[in-house]
N, C-alpha and C positions, 0 to 999 in steps of 0.2 A: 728633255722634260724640264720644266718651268712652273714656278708659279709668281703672281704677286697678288699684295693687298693694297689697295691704295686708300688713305681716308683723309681728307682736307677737311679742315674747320671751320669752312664755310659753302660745303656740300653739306644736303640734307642727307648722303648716304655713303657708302663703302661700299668699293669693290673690289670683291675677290675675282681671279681670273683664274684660269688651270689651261695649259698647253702643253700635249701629250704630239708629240712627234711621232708618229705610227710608224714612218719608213726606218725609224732607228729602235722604235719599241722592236719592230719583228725583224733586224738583222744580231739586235743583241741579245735577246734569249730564245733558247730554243723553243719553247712553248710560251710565250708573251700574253701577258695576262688580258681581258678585254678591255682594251683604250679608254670606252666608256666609263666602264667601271670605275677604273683607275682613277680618271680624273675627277668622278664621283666623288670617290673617297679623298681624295687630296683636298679638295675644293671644301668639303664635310672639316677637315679634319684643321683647315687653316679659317672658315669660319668660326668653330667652335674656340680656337686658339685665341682669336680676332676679341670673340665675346668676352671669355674670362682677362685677358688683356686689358681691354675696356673697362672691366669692372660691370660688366653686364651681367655675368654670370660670373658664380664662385664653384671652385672643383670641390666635391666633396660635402656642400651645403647645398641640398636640393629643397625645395623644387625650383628650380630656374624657369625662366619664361618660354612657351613655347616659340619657337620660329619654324615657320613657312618657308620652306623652299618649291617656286612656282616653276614646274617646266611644260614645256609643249606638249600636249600631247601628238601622238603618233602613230598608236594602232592599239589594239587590247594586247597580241604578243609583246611588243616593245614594250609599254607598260605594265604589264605586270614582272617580264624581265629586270627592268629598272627598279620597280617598285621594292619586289626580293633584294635586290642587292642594296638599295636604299635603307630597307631594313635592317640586314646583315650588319651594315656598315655605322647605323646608332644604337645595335645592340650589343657594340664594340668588337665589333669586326674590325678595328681600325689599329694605327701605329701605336695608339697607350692603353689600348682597351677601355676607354671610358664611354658609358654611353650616351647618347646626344640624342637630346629631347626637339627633335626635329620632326616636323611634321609634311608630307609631301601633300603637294596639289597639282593636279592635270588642269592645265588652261587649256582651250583651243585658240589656235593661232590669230581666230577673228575676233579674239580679246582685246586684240589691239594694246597689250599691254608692252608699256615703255622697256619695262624689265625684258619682256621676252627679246623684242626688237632689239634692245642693246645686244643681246645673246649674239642676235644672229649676223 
């Protein structure tokens, strides 16, 4: 399991990335938690990191700016599963408990959008 964040000073953007190894998630616990999820929350937890870093956000002085995290949509199961755990996970469900004013949005794939396509 892996993450990075990359940001250059002459990209208009930052990327975070999450890479969750499933054949090693499910030989090393017995009950291994959902991969999704996982890197969800990872991903949640080092962009919020990324922000207050930046000086984008400050911990403990709110209201901080909302951000939009855009994924595919999939099905109404898959998302609303997502969606729950997405929840879960900004109303500090996460590694320091703080919650993250993050906002989810469902694209469909013929969005065409740049961000989706890097995803995939």
């Amino acid at each position: 399991m892996s993450s990075t964040g990359y940001a250059c000073w002459r990209c208009l953007f930052s990327l975070v990335s999450v890479v969750i190894r499933k054949d090693i998630l499910q030989t090393r616990y017995k009950t291994p938690e959902n991969p999704y999820h996982l890197a969800l929350q990872y991903g949640l937890e080092r962009v919020h990191g990324f922000l207050c870093q930046q000086g984008q956000w400050q911990l403990g002085r709110p209201p901080n700016p909302a951000v939009h995290l855009v994924v595919e949509k999939r099905g109404k199961n898959e998302e609303d599963d997502l969606e729950l755990e997405f929840r879960r996970i900004c109303d500090g469900g996460n590694f320091k408990r703080d919650n993250f004013p993050f906002e989810i949005v469902f694209a469909h794939k013929q969005s065409n959008s740049s961000g989706l396509q890097l995803a995939d």
